[in-house]
GUKESE-959745 format. One record per atom (N, C-alpha, C, CB): residue in one letter; x, y, z. Coordinates in pm, whole numbers, plus 50000, padded with zeros to 5 digits. Glycine has a CB too. Example, Ala and Ser with C-alpha at 12.3 -4.5 7.8 and 13.67 -1.06 7.14 Angstrom:
A513194943150780;A512304955050780;A513204967050780;A511314955350905;S512854977550708;S513674989450714;S512905000350787;S514084994050572;
//
This chain:
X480195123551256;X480765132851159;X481605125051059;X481605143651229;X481225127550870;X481805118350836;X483015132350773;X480855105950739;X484265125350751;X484945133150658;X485255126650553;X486005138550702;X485855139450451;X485435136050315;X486735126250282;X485215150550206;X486845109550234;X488005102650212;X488765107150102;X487755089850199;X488415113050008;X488105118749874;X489185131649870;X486345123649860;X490325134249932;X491305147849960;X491535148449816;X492875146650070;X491845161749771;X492525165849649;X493465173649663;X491815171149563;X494705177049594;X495455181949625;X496475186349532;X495675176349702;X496145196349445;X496775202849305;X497875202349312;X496555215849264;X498865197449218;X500335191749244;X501005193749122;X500435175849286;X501655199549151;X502945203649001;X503845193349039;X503985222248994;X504215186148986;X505315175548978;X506295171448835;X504545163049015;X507385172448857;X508415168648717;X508125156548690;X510085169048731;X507395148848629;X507545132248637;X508095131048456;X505585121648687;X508835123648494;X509795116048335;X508685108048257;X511345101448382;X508065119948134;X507175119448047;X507375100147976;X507525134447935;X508115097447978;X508475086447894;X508195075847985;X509935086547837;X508685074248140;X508115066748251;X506815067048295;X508705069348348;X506235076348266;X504845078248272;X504275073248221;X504405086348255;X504245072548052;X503595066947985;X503935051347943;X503505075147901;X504745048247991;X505145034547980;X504325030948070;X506555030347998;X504265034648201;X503745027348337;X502155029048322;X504375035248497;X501725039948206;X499945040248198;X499825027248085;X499065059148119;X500485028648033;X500315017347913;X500065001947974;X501845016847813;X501235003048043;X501474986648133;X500344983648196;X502644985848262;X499984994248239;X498994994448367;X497304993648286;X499305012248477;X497474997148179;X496254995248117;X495155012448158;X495584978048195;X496035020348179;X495155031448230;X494685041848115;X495985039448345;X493795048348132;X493255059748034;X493815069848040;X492035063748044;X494475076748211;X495095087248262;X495925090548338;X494635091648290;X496835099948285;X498125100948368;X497335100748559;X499155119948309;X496795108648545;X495875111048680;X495705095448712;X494165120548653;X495175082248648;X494835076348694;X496255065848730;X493715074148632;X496915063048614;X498145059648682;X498695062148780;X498835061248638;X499325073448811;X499905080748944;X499145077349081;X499805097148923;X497965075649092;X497325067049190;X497595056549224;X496395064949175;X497315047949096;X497265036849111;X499355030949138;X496245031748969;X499845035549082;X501175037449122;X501345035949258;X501655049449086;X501175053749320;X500535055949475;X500495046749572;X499235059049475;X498735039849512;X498525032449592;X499385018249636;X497455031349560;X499975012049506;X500925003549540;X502285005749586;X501004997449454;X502775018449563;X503675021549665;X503565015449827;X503595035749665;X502165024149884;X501945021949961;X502165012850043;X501405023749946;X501244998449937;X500874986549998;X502274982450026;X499944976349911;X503624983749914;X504774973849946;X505424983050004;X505574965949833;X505334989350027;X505774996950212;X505604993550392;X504965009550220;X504074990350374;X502854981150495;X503774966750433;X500324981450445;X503634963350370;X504154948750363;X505694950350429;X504184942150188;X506334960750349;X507784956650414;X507854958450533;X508934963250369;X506984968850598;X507644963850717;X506714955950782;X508154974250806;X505904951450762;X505444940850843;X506934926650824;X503594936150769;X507174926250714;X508434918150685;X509454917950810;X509194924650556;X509844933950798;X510654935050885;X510504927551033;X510744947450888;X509414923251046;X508834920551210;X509384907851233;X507024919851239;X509394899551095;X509694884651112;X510804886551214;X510174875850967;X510704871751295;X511834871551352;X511814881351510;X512824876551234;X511234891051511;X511394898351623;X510244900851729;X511804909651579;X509364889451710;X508684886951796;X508314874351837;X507914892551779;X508144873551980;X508724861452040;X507544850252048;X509344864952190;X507724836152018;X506604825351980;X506554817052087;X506854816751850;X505624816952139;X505844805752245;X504844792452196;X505354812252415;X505814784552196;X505254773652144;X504124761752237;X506494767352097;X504264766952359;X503194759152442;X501894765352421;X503504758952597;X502064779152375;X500634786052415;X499414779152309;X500754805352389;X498244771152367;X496654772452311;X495524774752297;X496294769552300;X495654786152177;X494934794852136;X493124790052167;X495454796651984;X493364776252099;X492124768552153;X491334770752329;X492704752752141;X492604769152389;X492244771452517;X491634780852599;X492964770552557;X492234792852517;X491924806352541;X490794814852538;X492504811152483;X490144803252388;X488964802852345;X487534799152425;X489174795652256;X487864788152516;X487494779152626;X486874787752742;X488774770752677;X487814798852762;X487624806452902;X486694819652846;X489354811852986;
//
């Protein structure tokens, strides 16, 4: 069963007409619609990034372990 990736979802939103169109311009876009995605989507990504960030540091390395070895068995 496939589902559709493709969701739509009619949205009234206040967005600051002047930020908008600065960020379609920058962005090289044709449409507010397409900006706001593409926006979106990079939200996203530096969200998954931060916290993968956050991880540094909090997981533990053991420096004897080889991976090579592991490979072996």
């Amino acid at each position: 069963m496939m589902v559709c990736e493709n969701l739509h979802m009619a949205t009234n939103l206040a967005i600051d007409d002047r930020l908008l169109e600065e960020a379609r311009r920058v962005g090289g876009h044709r449409t507010k619609r397409a900006t706001v995605n593409e926006a979106l989507k990079e939200y996203v990504q530096r969200r998954k990034q931060a916290e993968i960030l956050d991880l540094f540091g909090t997981i533990d390395f053991d420096p004897t372990y080889d991976h090579k070895e592991r490979r072996r068995r």
